[in-house]
C-alpha positions as CSV (number, residue, x, y, z in Angstrom):
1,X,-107.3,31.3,44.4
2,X,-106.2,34.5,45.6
3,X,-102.6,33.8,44.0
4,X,-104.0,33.0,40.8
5,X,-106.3,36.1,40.4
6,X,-103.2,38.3,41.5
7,X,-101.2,36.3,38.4
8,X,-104.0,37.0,36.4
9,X,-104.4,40.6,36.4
10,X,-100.8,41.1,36.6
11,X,-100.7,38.9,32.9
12,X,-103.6,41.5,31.4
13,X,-101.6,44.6,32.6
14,X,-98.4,42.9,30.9
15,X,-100.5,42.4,27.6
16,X,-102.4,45.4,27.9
17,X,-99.3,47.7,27.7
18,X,-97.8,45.4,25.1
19,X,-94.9,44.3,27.2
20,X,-93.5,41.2,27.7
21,X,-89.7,40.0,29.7
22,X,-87.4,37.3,29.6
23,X,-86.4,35.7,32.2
24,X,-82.8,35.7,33.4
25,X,-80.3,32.9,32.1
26,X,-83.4,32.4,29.5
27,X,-82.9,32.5,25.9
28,X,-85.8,34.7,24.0
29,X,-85.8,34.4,19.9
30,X,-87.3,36.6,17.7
31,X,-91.0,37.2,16.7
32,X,-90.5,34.1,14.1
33,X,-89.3,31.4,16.1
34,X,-91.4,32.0,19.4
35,X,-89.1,30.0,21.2
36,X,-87.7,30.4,24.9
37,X,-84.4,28.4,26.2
38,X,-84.4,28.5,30.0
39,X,-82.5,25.4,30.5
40,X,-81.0,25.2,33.9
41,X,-82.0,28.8,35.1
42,X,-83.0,27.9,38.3
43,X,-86.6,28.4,38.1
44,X,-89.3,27.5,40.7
45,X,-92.6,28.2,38.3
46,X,-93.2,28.0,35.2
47,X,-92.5,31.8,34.1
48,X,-95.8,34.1,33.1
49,X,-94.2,37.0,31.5
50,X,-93.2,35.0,28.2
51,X,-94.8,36.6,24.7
52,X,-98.3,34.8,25.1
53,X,-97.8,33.0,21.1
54,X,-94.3,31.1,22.2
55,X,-94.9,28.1,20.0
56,X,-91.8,26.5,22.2
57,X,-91.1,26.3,25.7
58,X,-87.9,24.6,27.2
59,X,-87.9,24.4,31.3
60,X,-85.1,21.6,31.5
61,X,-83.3,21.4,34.9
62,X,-85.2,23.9,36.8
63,X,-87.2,23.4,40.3
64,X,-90.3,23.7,39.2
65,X,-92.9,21.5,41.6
66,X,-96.5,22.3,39.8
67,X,-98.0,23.5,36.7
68,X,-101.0,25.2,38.1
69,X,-102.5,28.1,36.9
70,X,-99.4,28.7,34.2
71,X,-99.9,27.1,31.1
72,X,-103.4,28.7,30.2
73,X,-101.4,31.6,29.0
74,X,-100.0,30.0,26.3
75,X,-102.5,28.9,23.9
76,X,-100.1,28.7,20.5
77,X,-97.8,26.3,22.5
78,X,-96.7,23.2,20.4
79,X,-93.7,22.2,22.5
80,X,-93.6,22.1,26.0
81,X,-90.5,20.5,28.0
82,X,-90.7,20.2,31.5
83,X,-88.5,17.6,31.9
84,X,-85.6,17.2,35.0
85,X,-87.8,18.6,37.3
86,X,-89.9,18.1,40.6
87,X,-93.0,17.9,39.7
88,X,-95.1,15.7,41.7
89,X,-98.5,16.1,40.5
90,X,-100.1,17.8,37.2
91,X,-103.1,18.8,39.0
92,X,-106.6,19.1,37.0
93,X,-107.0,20.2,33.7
94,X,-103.7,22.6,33.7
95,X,-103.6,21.7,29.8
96,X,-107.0,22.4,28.9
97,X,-106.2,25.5,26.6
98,X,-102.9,23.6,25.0
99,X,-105.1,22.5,22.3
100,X,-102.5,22.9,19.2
101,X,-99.5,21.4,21.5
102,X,-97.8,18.7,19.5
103,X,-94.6,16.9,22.1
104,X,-95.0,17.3,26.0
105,X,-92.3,15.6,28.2
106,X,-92.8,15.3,31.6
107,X,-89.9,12.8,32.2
108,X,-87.6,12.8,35.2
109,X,-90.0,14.2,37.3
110,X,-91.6,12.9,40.9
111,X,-95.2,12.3,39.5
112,X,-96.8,9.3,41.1
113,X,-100.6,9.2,40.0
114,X,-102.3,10.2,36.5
115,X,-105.8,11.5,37.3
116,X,-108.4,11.5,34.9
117,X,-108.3,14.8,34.0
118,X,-104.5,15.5,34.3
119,X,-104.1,15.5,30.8
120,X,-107.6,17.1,29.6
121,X,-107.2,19.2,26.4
122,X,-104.6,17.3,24.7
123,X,-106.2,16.2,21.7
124,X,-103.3,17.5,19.2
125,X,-100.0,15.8,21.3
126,X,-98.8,13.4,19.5
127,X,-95.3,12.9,21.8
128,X,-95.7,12.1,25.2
129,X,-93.1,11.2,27.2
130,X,-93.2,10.6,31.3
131,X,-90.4,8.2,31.6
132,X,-88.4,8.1,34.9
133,X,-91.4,9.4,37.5
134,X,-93.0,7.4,40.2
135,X,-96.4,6.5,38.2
136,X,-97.9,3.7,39.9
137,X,-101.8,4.5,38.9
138,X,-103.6,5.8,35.5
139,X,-106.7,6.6,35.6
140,X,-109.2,4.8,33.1
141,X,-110.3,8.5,32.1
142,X,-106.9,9.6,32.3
143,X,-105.7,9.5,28.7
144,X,-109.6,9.8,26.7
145,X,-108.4,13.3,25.0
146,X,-105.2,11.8,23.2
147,X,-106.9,10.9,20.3
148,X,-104.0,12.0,18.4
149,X,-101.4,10.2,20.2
150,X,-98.6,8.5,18.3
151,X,-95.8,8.1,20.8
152,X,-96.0,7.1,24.5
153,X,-93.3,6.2,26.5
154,X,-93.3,5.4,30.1
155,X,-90.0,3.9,30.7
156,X,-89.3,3.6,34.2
157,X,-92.1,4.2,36.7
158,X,-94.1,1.8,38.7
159,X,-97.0,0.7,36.9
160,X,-98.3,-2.8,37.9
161,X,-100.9,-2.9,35.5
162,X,-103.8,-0.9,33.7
163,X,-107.9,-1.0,33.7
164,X,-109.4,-2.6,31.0
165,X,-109.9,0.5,28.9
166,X,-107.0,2.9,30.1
167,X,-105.9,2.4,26.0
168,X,-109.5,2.5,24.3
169,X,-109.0,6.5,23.0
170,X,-105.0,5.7,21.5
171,X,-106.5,4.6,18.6
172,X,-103.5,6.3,16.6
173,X,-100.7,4.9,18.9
174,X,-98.2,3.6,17.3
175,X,-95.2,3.3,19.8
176,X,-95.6,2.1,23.3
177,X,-92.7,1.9,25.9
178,X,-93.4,0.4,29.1
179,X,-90.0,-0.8,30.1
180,X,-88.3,-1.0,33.6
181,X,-92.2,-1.2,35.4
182,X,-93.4,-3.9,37.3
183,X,-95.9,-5.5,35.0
184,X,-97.1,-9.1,35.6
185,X,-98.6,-10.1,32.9
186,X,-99.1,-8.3,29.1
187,X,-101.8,-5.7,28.8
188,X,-103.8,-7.5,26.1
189,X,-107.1,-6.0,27.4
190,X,-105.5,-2.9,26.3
191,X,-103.2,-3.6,23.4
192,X,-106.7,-4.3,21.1
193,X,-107.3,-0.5,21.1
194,X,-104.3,0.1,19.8
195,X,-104.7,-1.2,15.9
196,X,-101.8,0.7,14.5
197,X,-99.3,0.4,17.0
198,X,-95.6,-0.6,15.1
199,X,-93.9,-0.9,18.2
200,X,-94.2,-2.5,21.9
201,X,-91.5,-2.2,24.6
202,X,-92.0,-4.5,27.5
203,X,-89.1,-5.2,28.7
204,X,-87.7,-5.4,32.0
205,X,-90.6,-6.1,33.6
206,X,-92.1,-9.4,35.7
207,X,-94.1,-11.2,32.7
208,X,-93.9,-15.0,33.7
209,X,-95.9,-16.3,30.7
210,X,-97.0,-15.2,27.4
211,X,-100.3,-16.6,26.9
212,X,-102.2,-17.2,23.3
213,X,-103.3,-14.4,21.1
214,X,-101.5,-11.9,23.7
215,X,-101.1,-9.5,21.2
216,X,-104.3,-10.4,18.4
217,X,-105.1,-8.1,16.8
218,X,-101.4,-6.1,16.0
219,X,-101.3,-6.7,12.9
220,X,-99.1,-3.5,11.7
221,X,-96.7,-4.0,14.9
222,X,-93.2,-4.5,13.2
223,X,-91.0,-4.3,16.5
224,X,-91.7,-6.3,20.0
225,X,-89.5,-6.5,23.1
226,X,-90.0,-8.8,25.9
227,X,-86.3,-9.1,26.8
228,X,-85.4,-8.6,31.0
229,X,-88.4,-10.5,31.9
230,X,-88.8,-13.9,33.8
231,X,-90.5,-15.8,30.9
232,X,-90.3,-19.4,31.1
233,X,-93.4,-20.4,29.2
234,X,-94.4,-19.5,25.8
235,X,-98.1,-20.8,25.0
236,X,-98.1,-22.0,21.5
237,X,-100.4,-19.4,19.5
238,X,-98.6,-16.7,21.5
239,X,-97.7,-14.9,18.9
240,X,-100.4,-15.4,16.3
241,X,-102.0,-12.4,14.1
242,X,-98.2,-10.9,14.3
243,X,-98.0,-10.6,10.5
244,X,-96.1,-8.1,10.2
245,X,-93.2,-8.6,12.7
246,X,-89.8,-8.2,11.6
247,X,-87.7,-7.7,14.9
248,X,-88.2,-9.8,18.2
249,X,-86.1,-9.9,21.4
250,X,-87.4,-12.2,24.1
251,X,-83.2,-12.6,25.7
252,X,-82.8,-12.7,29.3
253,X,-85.9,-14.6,30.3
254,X,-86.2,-18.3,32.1
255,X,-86.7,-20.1,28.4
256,X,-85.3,-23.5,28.4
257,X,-86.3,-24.8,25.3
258,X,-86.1,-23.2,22.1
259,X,-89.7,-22.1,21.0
260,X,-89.9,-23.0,17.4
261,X,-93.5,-24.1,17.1
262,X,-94.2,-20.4,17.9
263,X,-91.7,-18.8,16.8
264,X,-92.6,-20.7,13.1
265,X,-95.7,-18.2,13.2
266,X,-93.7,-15.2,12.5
267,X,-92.8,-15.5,8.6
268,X,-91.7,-12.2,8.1
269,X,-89.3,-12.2,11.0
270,X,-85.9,-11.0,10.2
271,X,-84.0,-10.0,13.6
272,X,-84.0,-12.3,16.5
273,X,-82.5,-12.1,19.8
274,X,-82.4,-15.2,22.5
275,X,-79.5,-14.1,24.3
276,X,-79.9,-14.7,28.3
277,X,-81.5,-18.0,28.5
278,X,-80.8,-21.4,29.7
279,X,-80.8,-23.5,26.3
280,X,-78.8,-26.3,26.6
281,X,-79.1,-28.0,23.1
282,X,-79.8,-26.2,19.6
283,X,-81.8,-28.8,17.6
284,X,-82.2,-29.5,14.1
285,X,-84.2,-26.7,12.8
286,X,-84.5,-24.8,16.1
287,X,-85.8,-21.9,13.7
288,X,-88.4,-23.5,11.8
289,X,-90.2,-21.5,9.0
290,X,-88.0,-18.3,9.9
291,X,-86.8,-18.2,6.1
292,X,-86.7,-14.5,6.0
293,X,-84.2,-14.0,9.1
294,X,-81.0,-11.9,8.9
295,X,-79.6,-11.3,12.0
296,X,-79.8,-13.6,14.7
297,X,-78.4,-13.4,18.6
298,X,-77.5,-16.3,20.6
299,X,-75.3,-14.8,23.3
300,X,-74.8,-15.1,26.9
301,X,-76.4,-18.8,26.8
302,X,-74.3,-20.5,29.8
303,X,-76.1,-24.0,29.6
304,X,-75.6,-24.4,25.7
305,X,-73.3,-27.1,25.3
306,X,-74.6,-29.1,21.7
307,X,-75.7,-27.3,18.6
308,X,-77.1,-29.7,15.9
309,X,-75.7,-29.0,12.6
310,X,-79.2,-28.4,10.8
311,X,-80.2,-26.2,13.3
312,X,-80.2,-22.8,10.9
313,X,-81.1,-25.0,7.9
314,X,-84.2,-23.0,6.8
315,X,-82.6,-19.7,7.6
316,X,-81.1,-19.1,4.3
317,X,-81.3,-15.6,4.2
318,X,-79.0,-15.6,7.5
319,X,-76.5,-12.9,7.4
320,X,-74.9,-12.4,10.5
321,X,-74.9,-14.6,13.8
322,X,-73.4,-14.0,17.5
323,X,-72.8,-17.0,19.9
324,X,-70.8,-14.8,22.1
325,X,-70.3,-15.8,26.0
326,X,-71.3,-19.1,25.4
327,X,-68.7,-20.4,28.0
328,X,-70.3,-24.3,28.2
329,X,-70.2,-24.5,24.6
330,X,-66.8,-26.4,23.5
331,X,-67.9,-28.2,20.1
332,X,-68.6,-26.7,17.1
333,X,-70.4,-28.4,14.5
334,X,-68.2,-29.0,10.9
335,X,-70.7,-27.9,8.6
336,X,-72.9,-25.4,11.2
337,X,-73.0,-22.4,9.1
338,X,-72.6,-24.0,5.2
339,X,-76.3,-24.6,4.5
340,X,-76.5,-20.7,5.1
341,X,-75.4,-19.0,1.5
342,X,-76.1,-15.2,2.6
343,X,-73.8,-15.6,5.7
344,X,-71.1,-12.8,6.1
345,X,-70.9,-12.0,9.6
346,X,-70.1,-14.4,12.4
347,X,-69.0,-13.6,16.2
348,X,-68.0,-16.4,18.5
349,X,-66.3,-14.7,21.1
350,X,-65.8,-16.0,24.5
351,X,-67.0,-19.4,24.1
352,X,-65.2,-22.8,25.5
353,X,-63.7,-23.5,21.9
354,X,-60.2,-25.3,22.1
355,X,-59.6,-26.0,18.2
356,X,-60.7,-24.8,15.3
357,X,-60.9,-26.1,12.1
358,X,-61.4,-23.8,8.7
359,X,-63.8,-26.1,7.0
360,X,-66.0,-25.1,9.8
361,X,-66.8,-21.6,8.2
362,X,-67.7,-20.8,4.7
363,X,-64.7,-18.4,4.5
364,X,-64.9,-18.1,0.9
365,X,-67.9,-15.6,1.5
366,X,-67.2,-14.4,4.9
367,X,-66.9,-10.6,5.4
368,X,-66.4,-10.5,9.2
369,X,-65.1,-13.1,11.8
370,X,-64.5,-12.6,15.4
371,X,-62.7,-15.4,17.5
372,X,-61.2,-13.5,20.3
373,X,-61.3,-14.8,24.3
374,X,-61.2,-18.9,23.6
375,X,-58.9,-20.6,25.2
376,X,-57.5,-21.9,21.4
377,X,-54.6,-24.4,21.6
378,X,-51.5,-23.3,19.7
379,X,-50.8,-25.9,17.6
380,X,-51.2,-26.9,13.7
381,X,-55.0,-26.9,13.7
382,X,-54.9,-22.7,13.7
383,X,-52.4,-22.4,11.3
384,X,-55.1,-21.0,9.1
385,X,-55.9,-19.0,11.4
386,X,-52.3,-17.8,11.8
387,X,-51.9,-17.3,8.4
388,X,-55.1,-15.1,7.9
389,X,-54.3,-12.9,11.1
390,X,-51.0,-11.9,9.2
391,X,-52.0,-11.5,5.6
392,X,-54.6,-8.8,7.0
393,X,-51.4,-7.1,9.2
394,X,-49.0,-7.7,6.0
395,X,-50.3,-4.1,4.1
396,X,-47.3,-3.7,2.7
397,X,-47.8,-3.0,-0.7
398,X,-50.3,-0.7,-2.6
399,X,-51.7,-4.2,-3.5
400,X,-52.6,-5.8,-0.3
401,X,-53.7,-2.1,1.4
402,X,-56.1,-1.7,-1.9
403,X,-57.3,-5.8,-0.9
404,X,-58.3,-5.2,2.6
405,X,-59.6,-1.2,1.8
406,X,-62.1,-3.5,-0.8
407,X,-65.4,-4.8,0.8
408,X,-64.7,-8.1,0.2
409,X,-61.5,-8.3,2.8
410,X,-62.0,-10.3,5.4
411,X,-62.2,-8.5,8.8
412,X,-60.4,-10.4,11.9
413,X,-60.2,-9.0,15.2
414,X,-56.5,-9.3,14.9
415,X,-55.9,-7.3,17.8
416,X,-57.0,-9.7,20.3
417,X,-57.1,-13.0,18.9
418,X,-55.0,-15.5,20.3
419,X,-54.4,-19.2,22.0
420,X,-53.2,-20.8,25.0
421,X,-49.5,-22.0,25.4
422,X,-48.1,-23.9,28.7
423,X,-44.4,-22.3,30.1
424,X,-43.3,-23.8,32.9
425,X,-46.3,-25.2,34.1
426,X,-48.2,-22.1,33.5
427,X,-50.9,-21.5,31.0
428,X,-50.7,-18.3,29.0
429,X,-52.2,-16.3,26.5
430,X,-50.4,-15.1,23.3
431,X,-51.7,-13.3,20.2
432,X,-51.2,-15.5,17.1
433,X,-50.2,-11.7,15.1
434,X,-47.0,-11.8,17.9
435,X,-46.2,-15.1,17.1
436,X,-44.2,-16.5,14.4
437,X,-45.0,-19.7,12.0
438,X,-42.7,-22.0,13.6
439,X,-44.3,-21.8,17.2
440,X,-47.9,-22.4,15.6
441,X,-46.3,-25.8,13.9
442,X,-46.8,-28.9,16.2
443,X,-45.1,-32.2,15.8
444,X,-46.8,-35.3,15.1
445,X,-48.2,-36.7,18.3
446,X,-48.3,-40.8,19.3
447,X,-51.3,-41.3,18.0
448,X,-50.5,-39.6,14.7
449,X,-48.2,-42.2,14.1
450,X,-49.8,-45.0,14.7
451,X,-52.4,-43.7,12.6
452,X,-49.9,-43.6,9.8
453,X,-47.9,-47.1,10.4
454,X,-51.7,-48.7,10.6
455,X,-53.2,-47.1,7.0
456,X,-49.8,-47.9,5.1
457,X,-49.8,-51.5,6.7
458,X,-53.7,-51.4,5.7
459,X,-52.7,-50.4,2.2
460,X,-49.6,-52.9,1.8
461,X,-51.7,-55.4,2.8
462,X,-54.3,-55.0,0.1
463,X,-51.7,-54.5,-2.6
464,X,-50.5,-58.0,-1.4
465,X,-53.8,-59.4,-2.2
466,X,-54.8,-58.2,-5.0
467,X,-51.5,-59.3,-6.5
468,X,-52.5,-62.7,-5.2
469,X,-55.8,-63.0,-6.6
470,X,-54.6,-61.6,-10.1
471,X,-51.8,-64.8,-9.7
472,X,-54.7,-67.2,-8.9
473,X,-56.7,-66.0,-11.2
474,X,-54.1,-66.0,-14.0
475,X,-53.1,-69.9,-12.8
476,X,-56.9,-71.0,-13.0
477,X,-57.4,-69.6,-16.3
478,X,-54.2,-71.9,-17.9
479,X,-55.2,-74.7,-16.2
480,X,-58.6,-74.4,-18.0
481,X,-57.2,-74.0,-21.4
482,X,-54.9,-77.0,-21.1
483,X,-57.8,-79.4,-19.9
484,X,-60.3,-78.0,-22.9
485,X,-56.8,-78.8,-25.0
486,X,-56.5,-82.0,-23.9
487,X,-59.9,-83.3,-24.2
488,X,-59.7,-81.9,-28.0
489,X,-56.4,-83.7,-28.6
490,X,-58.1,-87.5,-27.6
491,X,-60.1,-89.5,-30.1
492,X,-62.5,-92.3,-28.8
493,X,-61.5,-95.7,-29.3
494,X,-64.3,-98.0,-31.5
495,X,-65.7,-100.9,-29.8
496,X,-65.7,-104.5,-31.6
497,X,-69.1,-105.9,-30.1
498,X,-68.2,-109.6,-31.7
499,X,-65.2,-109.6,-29.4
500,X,-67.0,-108.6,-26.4
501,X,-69.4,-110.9,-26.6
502,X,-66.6,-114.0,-27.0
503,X,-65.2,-112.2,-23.6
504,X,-68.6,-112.4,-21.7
505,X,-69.3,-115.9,-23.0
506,X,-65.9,-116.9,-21.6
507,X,-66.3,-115.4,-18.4
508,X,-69.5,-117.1,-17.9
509,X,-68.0,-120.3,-18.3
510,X,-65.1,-120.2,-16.0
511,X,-67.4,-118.4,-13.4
512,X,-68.9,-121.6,-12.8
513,X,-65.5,-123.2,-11.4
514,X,-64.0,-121.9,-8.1
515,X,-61.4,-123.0,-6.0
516,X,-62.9,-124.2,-2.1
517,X,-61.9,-121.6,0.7
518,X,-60.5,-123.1,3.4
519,X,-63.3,-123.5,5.6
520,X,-65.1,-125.3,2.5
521,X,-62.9,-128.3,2.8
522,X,-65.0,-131.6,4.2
523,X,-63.3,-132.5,7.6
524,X,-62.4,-136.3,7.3
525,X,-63.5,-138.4,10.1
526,X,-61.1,-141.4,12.0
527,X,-62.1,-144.3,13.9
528,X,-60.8,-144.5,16.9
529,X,-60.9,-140.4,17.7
530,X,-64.0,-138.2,18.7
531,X,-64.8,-136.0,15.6
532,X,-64.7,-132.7,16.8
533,X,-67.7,-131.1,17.7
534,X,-66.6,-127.5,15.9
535,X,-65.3,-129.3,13.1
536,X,-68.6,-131.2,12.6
537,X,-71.3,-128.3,13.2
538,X,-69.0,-126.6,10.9
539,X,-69.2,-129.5,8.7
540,X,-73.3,-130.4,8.8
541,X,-73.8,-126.4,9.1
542,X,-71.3,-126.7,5.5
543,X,-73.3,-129.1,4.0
544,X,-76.7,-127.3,4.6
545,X,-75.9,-124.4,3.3
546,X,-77.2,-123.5,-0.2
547,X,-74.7,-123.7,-2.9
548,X,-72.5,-120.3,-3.5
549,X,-73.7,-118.5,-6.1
550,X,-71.5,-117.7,-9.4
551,X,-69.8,-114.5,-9.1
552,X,-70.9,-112.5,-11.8
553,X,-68.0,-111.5,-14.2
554,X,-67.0,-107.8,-14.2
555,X,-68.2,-105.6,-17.2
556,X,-66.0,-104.1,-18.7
557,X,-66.1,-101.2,-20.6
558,X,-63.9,-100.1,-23.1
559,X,-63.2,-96.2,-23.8
């Protein structure tokens, strides 16, 4: 107390004689500015003798350990930086009189605790920044004057979490940055004060689980990060009421699954990052509903080994996609990026790709392509590619240079492009712009051939047949036309019906005379000898029978 009354009264002699000083290794301007520079000047306090209406105060890189007792001087402040110091505590109500002060930055401090009246007075600032201290606890009452509050950033402390209504005052808030704390869950409790907030940093935290309606309520935010956490669940109305959300980065989390359900929520998305997690499978329409999106990151995904070709179906407004680091991923799609009309820009750097085919990108329309860092086999499938890498080098002529100085040239990354060729048992890189045509051509391999011998045998062998079948058909039809011929050429004989009836009369006749078959004959008997006993049951059984019947005589019939 004693040290603040002696700083006091030496203040109203200073202003009483009209004098004022500058520091040493401080910058004073002029009567219109206000302003004071005392970047690193070695300072231990914040200095007393400055004209009382500085509207700006810079104290960067100094030693100053406390504001108390040394801002109440300066009522006209408006900026105040304190940053790169070691302060470890703002003490109670040291910016009560700072009532016009716009932008405070405490950052890169050692403050550990916000009380609840650290802050008291502030009800103009609109910047605050206290990034890189040791803040592990904010006091409920701690931020009530900050009415005014647009921009809060608290990158890098130590925050776990915050009471209930730590937020209810930042009714203006529009940016929040809580990245690099240790946050277990998101502040929802909180984040339903802040109505106008446009952006939300939570990054590199511990946030396990995004639970439903986590951010209701948000309805102008435009920009969310969750990337660097350890998400691995997504509940599916996690992102509902985000209406107005345009740029989304949840990369470098635990997700296993693509999260289209919620992700279809977001119509107005149009950047989208899900680099850093363990997909293994794109599938069809893995972005569901996203209609609107233009840039989208899928880098870094080391399970990803299958990508559907309708996975970016409904994303026809896609203009530029990374699949970068993608090391598992060895198979690209034909026709993955044709349903996409609007895409210019693609990137797949680093992945496991050993060929490459150039139906397999709409390079009618492509402005940019990067293929650099696959391990490519040089052989006839990248001649395109070959061929592309050295029209962009040949620049030649004032034709070609004016070609790739246009927008619509092509851009390769020529530089660094190559593919993998075995010398002596040893597998090397070479860049395709350092290689000539002939080393890019490959010779037909085994199975080529067979290929080849097997379609034109395919091919002979249907020529063969058709020529057959014409033949047949050719034969069939003669053969046709001579039998309808024929049967035109022959005239029906007339029958005499007196004649045929003589015929059948004498036919009847004879029919009823027949000559005896042998066994007919009657078996004449002797005397003196046994008839024999075959010969006579042949003979009685002969005699009983029933007289033969006449055969009938054949009709004839006359044509």
């Amino acid at each position: 107390m004693a040290i603040f009354l002696l700083r006091f009264l030496s203040l109203t002699a200073l202003l009483h004689f009209g004098m004022t000083f500058c520091p040493s290794k401080c910058t004073c301007e002029g009567e219109k500015t206000l302003r004071t520079l005392c970047v690193d000047a070695g300072l231990e306090v914040v200095p007393i003798q400055l004209n009382p209406d500085m509207t700006s105060i810079n104290l960067t890189r100094n030693l100053i350990t406390s504001v108390h007792y040394t801002l109440s001087f300066y009522t006209k402040l408006e900026i105040l930086d304190l940053s790169q110091n070691r302060i470890d505590t703002l003490g109670w109500k040291n910016f009560e009189y700072q009532s016009v002060l716009r932008e405070l930055d405490l950052s890169r401090n050692l403050i550990g605790i916000i009380g609840n009246n650290a802050l008291r007075g502030l009800k103009k600032v609109q910047r605050l920044n206290m990034s890189d201290n040791f803040i592990q606890v904010i006091h409920m009452g701690a931020l009530v004057d900050l009415v005014s509050l647009v921009e809060l950033d608290l990158t890098n402390n130590r925050i776990v979490s915050f009471e209930d209504t730590t937020f209810r005052s930042l009714l203006s808030l529009e940016i929040l940055i809580l990245e690099n704390n240790q946050l277990l869950e998101v502040p929802r409790s909180n984040l339903i004060y802040c109505h106008h907030l446009r952006r939300l940093d939570l990054s590199s935290n511990f946030i396990e689980s995004v639970h439903n309606e986590s951010f209701m309520g948000l309805r102008n935010l435009v920009s969310l990060e969750l990337d660097d956490n350890v998400i691995n669940d997504v509940d599916v109305d996690a992102f509902m009421g985000l209406v107005s959300l345009t740029w989304l980065n949840i990369s470098d989390n635990n997700l296993t699954v693509i999260p289209t359900l919620q992700l279809s929520k977001l119509s107005n998305l149009t950047n989208l990052s899900l680099s850093g997690n363990s997909f293994s499978y794109l599938p069809a329409v893995a972005l569901l509903n996203l209609f609107n999106l233009r840039e989208l990151q899928l880098d870094r995904l080391e399970h990803l080994t299958r990508i559907d070709s309708r996975a970016f179906v409904d994303n026809t407004h896609l203009q530029r996609i990374s699949l970068d680091a993608n090391q598992a991923f060895c198979d690209l799609p034909p026709r993955l990026f044709h349903g996409n009309p609007n895409l210019v820009d693609i990137s797949m750097r680093g992945n496991g790709l050993t060929t490459l085919d150039a139906v397999q990108f709409p390079l009618d329309r492509l402005k940019k392509l990067q293929l650099s860092d696959n391990p490519l086999e040089c052989n006839c499938s990248l001649l395109w590619l070959w061929r592309l890498v050295h029209e962009e080098e040949d620049t030649g002529t004032e034709a070609n240079a004016n070609k790739f100085l246009s927008s619509d040239a092509l851009i390769l990354d020529t530089d660094i492009v190559g593919c993998d060729v075995v010398e002596d048992n040893v597998r090397m890189r070479r860049l395709l712009r350092d290689m000539s045509e002939g080393e890019i051509q490959c010779p037909a391999r085994l199975i080529t051939i067979v290929c080849a011998i097997l379609t034109v045998l395919l091919v002979t062998m249907a020529g063969v047949s058709v020529v057959l079948y014409l033949q047949f058909a050719r034969r069939r039809k003669r053969m046709v036309e001579e039998r309808k011929n024929v049967n035109e050429r022959i005239v029906p004989q007339q029958i005499d019906k007196m004649e045929l009836e003589r015929y059948l009369q004498a036919q009847s006749l004879t029919s009823e005379y027949r000559t005896l078959r042998p066994w007919e004959i009657p078996i004449k008997e002797h005397n003196h000898e046994e008839p024999d006993h075959y010969e006579k049951f042949d003979y009685f059984d002969h005699r009983r029978m029933p007289p033969p019947k006449a055969i009938p005589a054949p009709h004839v019939v006359y044509v």
